[in-house]
LOKEDREN-986893 format. One record per residue (C-alpha): residue number from 0; residue in three letters; chain; x, y, z negated. Coordinates in pm, whole numbers, plus 50000, padded with zeros to 5 digits. Layout:
   seq   type   mol       u       v       w
   NUM    ALA     A       X       Y       Z
...
//
This chain:
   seq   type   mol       u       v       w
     0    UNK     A   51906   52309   50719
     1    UNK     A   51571   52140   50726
     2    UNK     A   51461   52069   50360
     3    UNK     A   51261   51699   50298
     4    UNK     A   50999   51654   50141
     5    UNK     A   50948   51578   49789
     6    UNK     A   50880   51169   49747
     7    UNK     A   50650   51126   49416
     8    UNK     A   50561   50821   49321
     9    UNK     A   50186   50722   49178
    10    UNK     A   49987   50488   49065
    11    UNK     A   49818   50327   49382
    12    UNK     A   49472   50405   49464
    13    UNK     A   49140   50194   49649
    14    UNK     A   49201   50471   49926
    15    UNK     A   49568   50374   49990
    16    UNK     A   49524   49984   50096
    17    UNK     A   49489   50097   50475
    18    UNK     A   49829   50237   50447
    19    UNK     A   49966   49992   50282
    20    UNK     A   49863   49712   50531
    21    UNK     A   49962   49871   50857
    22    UNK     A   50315   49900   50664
    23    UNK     A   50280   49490   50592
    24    UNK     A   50220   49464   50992
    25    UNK     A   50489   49653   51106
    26    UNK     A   50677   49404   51153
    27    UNK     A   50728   49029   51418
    28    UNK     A   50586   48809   51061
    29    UNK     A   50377   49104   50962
    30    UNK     A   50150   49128   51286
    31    UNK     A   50066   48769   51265
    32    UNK     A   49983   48744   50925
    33    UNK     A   49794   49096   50860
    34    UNK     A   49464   49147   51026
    35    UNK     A   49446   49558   51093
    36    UNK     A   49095   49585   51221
    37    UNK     A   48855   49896   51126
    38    UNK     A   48752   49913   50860
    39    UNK     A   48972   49657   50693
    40    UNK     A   48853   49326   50613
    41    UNK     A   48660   49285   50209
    42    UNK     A   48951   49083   50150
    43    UNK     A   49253   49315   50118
    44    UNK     A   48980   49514   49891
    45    UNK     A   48916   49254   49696
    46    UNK     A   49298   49153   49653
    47    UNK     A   49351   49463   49578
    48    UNK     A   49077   49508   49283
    49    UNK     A   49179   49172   49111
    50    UNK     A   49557   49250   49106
    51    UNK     A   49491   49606   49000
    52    UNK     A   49272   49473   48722
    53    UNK     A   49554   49255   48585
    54    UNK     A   49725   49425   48321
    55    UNK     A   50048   49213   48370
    56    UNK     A   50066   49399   48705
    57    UNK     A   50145   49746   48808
    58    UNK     A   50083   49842   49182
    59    UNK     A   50254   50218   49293
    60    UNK     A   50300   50406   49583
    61    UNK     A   50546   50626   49777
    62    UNK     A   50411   50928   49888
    63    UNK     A   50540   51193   50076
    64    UNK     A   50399   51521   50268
    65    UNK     A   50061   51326   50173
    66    UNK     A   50161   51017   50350
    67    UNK     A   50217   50670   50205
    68    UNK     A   50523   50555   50262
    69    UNK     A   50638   50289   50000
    70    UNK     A   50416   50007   49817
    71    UNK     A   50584   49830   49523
    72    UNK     A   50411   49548   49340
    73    UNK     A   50508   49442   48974
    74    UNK     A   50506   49176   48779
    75    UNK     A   50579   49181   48430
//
C-alpha cells in the first residue's frame, strides 16, 4: 500500500501567490478571468499584501509533499 502524504496546513506566504493563481485558472471562468503570465502581474502581489495586512482576514494554505494544493480565504 502506497502511503500519502501528510497535508499541513499554514499560514500563506508572498512566495505561494503563483500557486495559488494557476489553481484560480484551472478552470473554463478561471482562464478568462486570471492572467498567468511570468512573473505575475504587481497586482495579485499587491492583493495579496492588503488582504494579508487586514487583521479581520486570515489567508492559509494546503500543502503537501511541498506543493500547494489548497488556498482558503477568511473572513471574520
Amino acid at each position: 500500500m502506497t502511503s500519502t502524504p501528510a497535508i499541513a496546513i499554514r499560514r500563506t506566504r508572498r512566495g505561494d501567490v503563483p500557486a495559488i493563481v494557476a489553481m484560480l485558472a484551472d478552470d473554463r471562468l478561471g482562464r478568462a478571468r486570471e492572467r498567468i503570465e511570468d512573473p505575475l502581474p504587481a497586482a495579485y502581489y499587491d492583493a495579496f499584501e492588503r488582504v494579508d495586512r487586514d487583521p479581520l482576514f486570515r489567508l492559509v494554505v494546503a500543502e503537501q509533499g511541498g506543493r500547494v494544493v489548497g488556498s482558503l480565504q477568511l473572513c471574520i
